[in-house]
N, C-alpha and C positions, 0 to 999 in steps of 0.2 A: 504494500500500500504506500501510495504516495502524500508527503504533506503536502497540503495546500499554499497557497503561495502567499498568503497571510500569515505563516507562520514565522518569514526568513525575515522583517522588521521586528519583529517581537527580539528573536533572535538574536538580531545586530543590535538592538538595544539593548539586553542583558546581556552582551556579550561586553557591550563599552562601558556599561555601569562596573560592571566588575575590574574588569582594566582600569578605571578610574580609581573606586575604592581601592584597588590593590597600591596602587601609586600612591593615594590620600596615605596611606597606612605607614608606609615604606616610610615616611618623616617621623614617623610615633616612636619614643624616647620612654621608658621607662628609668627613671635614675633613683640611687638605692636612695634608701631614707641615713641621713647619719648619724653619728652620736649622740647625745643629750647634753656633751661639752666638749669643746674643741679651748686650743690654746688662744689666748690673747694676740692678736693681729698685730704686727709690728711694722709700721710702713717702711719696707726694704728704703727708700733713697731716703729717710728720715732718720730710721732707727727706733723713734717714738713709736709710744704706745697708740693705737686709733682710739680716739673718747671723745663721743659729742653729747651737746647737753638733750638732743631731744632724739626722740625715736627717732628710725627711717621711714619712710611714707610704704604705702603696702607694697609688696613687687610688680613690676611689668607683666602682663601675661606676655610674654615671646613667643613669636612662631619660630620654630627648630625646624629649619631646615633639614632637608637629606644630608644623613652622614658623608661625607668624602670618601668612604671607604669602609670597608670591613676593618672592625677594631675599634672605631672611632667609640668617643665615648661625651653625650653631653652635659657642656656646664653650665648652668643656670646663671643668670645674670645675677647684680648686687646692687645695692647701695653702698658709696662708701662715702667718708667724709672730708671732706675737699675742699680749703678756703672758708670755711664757716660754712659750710651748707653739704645737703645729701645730691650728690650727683648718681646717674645711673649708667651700669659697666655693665654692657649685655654681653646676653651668654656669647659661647662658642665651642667649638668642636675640640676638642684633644684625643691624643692616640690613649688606650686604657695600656694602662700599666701594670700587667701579669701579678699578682701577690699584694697588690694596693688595692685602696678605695679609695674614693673622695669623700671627703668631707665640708660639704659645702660651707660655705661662708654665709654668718647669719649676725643677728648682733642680741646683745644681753643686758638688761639693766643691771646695773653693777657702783658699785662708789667711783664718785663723781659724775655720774651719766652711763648713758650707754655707748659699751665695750663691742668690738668687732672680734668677731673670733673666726677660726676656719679656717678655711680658701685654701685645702692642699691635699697632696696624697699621701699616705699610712698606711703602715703596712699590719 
């Protein structure tokens, strides 16, 4: 029995929805949860401790790109503190690092304000 020729649009359109979703999907990042404490942030070209008087504002939602490659591994963008003010450092791709995690960067209220902590790999 032969299909009917009504059936072959049906067809090319479930055929392109899934092709698409599969693409949609291919950018989906799953990134581990990290510790409940990370070290105090020390801004490498300062030395200094990172300490602002007020929160950071909520994060960016980012759209994550497709990885570069197999292995890649995505980091979440931050807030940091910059000049008296919270500026935003969006994510980006980095290669994973066999026997590490990240530990993302997040900030703490702590004496004198809120503390930055995180932003590395551990093993």
């Amino acid at each position: 029995m032969r299909s009917s020729t009504a059936e072959f649009p049906v067809r090319r359109v479930a055929l392109a929805a899934s092709a698409l979703l599969a693409l949609a999907l291919a950018g989906c990042v799953v990134a581990p949860y990290g510790p409940a404490y990370a070290p105090t942030y020390v801004d490498p070209a300062t030395g200094a401790v990172v300490v602002a008087p007020m929160a950071p504002p909520a994060p960016y939602a980012e759209t994550v790109t497709v990885a570069p490659g197999p292995g890649y591994f995505w980091i979440g963008g931050y807030w940091s503190w910059v000049g008296g003010r919270h500026v935003w450092t969006g994510g980006h791709w980095e290669a994973h690092r066999p026997g590490y995690r990240w530990e993302p960067r997040h900030w703490e209220q702590g004496p004198g304000g809120w503390h930055q902590r995180g932003g590395h790999w551990t093993r």
